[in-house]
N, C-alpha and C positions, 0 to 999 in steps of 0.2 A: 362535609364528611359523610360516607355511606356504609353503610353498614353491612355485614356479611352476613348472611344467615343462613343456619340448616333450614334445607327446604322440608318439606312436609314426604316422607319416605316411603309409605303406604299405608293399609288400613293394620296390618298387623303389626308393623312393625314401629317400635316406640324411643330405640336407640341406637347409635350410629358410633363408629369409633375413627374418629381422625389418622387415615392412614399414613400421608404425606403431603406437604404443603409443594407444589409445583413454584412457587413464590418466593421472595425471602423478601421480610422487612426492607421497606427502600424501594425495593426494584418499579419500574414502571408495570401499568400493564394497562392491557386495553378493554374495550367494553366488550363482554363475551366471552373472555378468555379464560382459559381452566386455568383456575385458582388452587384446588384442594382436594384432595379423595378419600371419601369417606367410604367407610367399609361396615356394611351391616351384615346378618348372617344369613344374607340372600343375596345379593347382588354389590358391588363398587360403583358407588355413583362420583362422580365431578362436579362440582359448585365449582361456576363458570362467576369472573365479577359486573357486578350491577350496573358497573360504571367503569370507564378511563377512569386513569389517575394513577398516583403511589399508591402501592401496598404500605398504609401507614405503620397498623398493627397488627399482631397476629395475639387474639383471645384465646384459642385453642389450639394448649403445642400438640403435636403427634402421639398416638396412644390415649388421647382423653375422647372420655364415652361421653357424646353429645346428642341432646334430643332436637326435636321440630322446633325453630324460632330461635334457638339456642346464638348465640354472637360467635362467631370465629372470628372476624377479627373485621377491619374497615381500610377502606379508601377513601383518601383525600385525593378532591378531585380540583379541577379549575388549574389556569393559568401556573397559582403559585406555588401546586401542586408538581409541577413539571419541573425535577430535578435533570438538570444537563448531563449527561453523560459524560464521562471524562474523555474527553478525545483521547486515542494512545498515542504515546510518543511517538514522532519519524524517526522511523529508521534510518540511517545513511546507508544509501547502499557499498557495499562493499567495494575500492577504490579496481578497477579493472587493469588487469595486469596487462601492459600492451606485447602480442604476440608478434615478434620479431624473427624473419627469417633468417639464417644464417645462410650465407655464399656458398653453394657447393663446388667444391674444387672440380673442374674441366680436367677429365686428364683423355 
């Protein structure tokens, strides 16, 4: 499991507030990929994850004021980490109407 953590935001700045999670519990995601946007009163930063894997948990729901170090939430990574996707059902395609010419009368 890895961990998620507010990065360290600058020298002034000491707290951060969970804008929106790009994520949801479950989903997959890959190493590098924006996870979360934190919004401070200078700049929207992105915390990108550590690791592949599930977004296991999410520690910090949206609106909660987080500092440096602070846990948002972790990734289970590895093999048994790798939830399958549900295939979507096939479709049948729709049965094709066969287009028939009709005779035109010779006059």
């Amino acid at each position: 499991m890895t961990d998620i953590l507010v990065p360290t935001l600058g020298e002034s700045v000491s707290t951060a507030t969970v804008a929106r999670w790009l994520k949801k519990a479950g989903e997959a995601v890959a190493a590098d990929e924006p996870l979360v946007e934190l919004e401070t009163d200078k700049v929207t930063v992105e915390v990108n994850a550590p690791a592949a894997g599930v977004l296991e948990s999410i520690a910090a729901n949206e609106g909660a004021e987080v500092g440096p170090g602070a846990l948002l939430g972790s990734i289970a990574a590895g093999a048994s980490a790798a939830r399958p996707a549900q295939a979507p059902q096939p479709v049948a395609p729709a049965p094709a109407t066969p287009h028939v010419e009709t005779p035109r009368a010779v006059t």
